[in-house]
MITOR-813428 format. One record per residue (C-alpha): residue in one letter; x, y, z. Coordinates in steps of 0.25 Angstrom, whole numbers. Layout:
<pts>
<mipa=a | xx=X | yy=Y | zz=Z> $
...
</pts>
This chain:
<pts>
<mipa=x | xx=73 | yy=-314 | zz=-165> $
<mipa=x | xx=79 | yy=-308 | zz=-177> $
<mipa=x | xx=95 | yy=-304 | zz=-179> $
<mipa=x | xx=103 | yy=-298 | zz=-188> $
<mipa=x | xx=116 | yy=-301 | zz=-192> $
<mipa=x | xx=127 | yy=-293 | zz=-201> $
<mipa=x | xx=130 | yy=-303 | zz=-212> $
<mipa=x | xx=139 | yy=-294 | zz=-222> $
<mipa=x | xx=145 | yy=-280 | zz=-225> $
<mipa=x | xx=149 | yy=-276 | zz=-239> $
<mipa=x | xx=151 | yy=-263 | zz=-247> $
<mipa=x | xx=142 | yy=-260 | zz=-259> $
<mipa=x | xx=144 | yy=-245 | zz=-267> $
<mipa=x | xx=131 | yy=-237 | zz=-271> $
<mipa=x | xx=127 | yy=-233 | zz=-286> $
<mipa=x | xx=137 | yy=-219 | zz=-283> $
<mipa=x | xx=149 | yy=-226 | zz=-276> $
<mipa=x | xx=145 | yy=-224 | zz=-262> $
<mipa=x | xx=152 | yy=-238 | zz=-255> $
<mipa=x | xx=145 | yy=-243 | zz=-244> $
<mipa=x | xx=144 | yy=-256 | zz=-234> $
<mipa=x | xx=134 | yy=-263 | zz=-233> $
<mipa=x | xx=130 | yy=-275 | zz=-221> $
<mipa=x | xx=120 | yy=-286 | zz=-223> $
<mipa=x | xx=112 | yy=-288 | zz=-212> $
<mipa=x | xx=105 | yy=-305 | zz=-211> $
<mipa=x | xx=92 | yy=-305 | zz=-202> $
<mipa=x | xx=89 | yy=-318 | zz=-193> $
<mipa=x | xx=78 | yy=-321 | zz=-186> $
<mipa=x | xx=79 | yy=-331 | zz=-173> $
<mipa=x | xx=67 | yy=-340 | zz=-170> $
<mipa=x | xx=66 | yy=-348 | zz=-158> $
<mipa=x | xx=59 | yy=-361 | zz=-160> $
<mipa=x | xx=49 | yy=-366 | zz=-151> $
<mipa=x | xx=60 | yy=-378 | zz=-145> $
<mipa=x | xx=69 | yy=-367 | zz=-142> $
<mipa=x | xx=80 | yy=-366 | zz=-155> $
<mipa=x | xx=82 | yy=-353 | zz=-162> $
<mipa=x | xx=82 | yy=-354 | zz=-179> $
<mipa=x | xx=89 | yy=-343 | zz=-185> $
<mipa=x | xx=83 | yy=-338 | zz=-198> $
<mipa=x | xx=89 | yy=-328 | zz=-208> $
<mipa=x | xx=79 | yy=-315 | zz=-212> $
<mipa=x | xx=81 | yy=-303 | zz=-220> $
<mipa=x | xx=95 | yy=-300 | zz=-226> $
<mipa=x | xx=97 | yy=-284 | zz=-225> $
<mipa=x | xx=107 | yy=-274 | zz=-229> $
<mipa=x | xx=112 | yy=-260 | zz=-226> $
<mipa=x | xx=122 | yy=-251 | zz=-227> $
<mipa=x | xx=132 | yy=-249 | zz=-216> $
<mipa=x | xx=124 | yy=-234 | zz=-215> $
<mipa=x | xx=111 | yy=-242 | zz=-213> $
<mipa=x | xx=105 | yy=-240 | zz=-226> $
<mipa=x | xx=96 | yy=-253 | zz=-229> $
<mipa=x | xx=99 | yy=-260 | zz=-243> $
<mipa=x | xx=89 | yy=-267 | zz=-252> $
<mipa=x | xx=97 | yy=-279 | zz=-261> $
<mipa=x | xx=95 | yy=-277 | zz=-274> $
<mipa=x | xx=103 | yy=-289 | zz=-279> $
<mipa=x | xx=116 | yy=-297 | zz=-275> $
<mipa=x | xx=125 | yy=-286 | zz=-273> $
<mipa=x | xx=118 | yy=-273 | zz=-274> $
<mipa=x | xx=106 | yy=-265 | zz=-263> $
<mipa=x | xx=100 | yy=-252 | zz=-262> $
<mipa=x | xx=100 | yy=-246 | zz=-251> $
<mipa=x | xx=85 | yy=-240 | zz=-247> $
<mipa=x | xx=89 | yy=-228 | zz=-240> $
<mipa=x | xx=96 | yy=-222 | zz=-252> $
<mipa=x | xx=92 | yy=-232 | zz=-266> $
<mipa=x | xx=105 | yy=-232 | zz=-268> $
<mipa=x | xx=110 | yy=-245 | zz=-274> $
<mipa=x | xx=122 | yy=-250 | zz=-270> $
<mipa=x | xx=129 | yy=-262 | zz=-275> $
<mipa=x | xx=139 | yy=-273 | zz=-267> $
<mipa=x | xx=154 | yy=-271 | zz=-268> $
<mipa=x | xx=161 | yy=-284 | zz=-271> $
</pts>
């Protein structure tokens, strides 16, 4: 069974000084064994704006959204 859990909110700003927030999302996967125990496993790590545009990581701290190609960059 798969599950997703919110693991982070932050603010990044766009290439014309648009601020926006921004929540990573950590996928899990849940496999029961055939002696009855359950393993957790982590998947794909997503991104996405608080409007629901999907972001692509382009490096550490900067991500273009694939809606607009927009890139926007992490405020610290």
């Amino acid at each position: 069974m798969k599950s997703t859990k919110e693991i982070t909110r932050f603010k990044a700003k766009s290439d014309n000084g648009v601020i926006c927030s921004v929540i990573e999302f950590q996928e899990y996967e849940s496999i029961l064994s055939s002696i009855g125990t359950v393993s957790k496993t982590e998947g794909i790590t997503r991104w996405k704006t608080t409007s629901g545009d999907l972001l692509k990581p382009l490096g550490s701290e900067s991500y273009r959204n694939v809606n607009t190609n927009e890139i926007i960059q992490k405020i610290t």
